[in-house]
C-alpha positions as CSV (number, residue, x, y, z in Angstrom):
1,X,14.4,70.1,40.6
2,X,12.2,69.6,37.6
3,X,14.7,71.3,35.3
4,X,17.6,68.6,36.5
5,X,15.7,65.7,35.6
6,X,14.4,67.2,32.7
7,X,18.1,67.3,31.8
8,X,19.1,63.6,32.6
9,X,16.5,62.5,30.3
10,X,18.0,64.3,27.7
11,X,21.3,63.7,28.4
12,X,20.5,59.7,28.4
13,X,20.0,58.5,25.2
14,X,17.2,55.7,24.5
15,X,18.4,52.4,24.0
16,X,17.1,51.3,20.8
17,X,17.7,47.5,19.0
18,X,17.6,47.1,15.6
19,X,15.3,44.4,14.3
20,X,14.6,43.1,10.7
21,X,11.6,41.3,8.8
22,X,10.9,40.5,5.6
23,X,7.5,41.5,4.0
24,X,6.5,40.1,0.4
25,X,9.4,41.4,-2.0
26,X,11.1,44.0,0.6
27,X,12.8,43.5,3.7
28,X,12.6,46.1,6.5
29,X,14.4,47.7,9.9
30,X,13.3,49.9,12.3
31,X,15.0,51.2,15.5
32,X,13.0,50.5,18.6
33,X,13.3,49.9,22.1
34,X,11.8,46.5,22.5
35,X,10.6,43.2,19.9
36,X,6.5,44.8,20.5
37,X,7.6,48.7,19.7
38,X,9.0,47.0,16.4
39,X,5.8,45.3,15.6
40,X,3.8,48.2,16.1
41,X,6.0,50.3,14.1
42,X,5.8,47.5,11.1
43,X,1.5,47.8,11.9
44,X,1.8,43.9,12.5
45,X,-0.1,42.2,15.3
46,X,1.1,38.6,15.1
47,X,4.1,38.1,16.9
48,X,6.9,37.5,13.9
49,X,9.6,37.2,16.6
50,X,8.1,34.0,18.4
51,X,7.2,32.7,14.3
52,X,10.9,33.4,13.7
53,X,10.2,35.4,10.7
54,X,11.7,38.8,12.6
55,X,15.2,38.9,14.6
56,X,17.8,41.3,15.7
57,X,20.0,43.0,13.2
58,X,23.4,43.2,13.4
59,X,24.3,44.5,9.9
60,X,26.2,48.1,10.5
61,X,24.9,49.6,7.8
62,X,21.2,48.7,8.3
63,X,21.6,49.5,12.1
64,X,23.3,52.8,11.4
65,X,20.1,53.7,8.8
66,X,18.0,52.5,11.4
67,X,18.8,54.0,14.0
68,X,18.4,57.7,11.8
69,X,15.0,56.8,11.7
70,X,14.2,55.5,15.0
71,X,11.0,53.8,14.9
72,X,10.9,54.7,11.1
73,X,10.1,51.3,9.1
74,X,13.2,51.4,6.1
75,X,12.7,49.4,3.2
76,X,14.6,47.6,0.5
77,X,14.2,44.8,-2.1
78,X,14.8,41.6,-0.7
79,X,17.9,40.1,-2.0
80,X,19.1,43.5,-3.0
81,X,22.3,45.4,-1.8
82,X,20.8,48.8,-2.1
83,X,20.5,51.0,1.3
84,X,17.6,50.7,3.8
85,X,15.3,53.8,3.0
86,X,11.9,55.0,3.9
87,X,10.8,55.1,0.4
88,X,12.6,52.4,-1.2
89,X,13.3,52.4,-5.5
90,X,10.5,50.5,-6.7
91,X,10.8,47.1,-7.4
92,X,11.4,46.0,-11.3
93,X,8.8,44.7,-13.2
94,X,8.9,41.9,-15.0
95,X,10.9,42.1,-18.5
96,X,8.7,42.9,-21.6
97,X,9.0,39.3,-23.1
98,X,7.3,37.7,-19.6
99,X,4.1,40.3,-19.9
100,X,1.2,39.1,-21.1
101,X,-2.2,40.7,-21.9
102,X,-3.8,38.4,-20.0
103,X,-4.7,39.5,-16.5
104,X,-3.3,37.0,-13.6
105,X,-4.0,36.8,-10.1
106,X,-1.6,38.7,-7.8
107,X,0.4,37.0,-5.4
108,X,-0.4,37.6,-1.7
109,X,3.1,39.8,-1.3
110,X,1.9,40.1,2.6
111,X,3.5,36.8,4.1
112,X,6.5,34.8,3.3
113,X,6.1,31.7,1.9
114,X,6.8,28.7,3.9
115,X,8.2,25.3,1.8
116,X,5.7,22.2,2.6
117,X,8.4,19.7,4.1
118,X,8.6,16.8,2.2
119,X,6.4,13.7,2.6
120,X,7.3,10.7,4.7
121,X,8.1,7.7,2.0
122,X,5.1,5.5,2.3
123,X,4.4,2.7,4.7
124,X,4.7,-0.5,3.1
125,X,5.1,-3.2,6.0
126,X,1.7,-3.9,5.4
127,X,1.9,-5.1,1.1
128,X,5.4,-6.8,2.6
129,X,3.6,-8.9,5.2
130,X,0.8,-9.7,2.0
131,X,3.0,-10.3,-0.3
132,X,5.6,-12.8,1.6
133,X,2.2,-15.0,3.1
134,X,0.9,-15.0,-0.4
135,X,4.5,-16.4,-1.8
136,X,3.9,-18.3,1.4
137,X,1.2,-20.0,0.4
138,X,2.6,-20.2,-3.2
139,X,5.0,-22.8,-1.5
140,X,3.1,-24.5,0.1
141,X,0.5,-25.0,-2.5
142,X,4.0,-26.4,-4.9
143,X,4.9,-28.7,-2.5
144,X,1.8,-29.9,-1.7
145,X,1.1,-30.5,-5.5
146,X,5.1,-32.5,-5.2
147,X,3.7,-34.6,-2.7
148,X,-0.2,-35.6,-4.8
149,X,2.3,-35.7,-7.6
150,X,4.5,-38.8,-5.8
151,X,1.4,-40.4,-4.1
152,X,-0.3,-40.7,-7.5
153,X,2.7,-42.0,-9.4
154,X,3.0,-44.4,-6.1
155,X,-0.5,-45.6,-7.0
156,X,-0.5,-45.6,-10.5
157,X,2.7,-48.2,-10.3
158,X,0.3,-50.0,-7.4
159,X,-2.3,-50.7,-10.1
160,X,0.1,-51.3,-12.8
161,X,1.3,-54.4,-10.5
162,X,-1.5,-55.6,-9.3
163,X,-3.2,-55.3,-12.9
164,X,-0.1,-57.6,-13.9
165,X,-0.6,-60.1,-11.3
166,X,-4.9,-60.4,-12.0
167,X,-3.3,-61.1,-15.5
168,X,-0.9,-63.7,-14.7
169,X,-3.1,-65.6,-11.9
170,X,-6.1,-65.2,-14.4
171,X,-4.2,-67.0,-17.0
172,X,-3.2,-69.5,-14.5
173,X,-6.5,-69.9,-13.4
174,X,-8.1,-70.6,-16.6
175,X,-5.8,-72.5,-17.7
176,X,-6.1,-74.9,-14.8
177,X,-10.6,-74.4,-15.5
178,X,-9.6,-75.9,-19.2
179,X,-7.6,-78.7,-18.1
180,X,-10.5,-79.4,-15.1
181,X,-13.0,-79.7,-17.5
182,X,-11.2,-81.7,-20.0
183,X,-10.1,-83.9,-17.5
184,X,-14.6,-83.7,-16.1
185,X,-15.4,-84.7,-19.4
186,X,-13.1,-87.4,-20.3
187,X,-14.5,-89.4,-17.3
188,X,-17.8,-89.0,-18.6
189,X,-18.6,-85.5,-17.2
190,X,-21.1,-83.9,-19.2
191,X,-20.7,-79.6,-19.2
């Protein structure tokens, strides 16, 4: 009885999914049975799957080099057309007018880089709400000046009469003083 399951199992084949990632500058398959067989085969402990940086493949000719090399991570440049392999060609350096004697900093080629999303445009109900009370104000204040501006030219024609009218009655007045006291004196009035 051993020897009959011993042939089922090898007459069943093991289901194996194909799933891709991309690492730095190279993008990789591998054949395994399940998302957590595929992490362990790329050495990876995060979950890439739930970060959606890993999926299913469904490219024939990845899946058909994958599945060659079942739980084999295959390699290729990202971008690049070249078959999945488990030692890829080496990735070009960069052309002899870009080189520089200077030593620079590597880029971490471990992680994908992830975009910043754009920032929100700025709030600006706040200055709006300043702004239109201070032109507000700046009405207010105009008219208000209109207004002092009318009163004063009211008073200033107030004065203007009444300074006419202490004129004329003042003239009046001593006119009629001169003729009192000429008339005082003629009757014998002395002043």
């Amino acid at each position: 009885m051993g020897t009959a399951l011993a042939r089922s199992a090898e007459a069943k084949p093991r289901r194996l999914k194909v799933y891709k990632a991309v690492f730095g500058f190279h993008e990789s398959v591998v054949a395994a049975p399940n998302q957590a067989a595929a992490l362990k085969a790329w050495g990876v402990r995060q979950n890439l799957f739930a970060e959606g940086q890993a999926s299913v493949e469904d490219d024939e000719a990845a899946v058909e080099a994958a599945r060659a090399h079942p739980e084999i991570p295959l390699r290729r440049a990202v971008g690049s057309t070249d078959a999945f392999a488990v030692q890829p060609d080496p990735l070009p350096g960069p052309p002899p007018s870009a080189r520089s004697s200077r030593a620079k900093p590597k880029a971490r080629l471990d992680r994908p880089v992830k975009a910043k999303p754009p920032k929100p445009p700025a709030d600006r109900s706040l200055l709006d709400a300043a702004e239109q009370a201070l032109a507000a104000l700046a009405q207010e204040r105009k008219r208000g000046e209109e207004a002092f501006a009318r009163r004063q030219e009211a008073l200033d024609a107030e004065r203007d009469d009444a300074k006419r009218r202490w004129k004329s009655q003042r003239k009046s007045l001593d006119r009629a003083v001169d003729q009192a006291r000429r008339a005082y004196r003629e009757t014998g009035g002395k002043a």
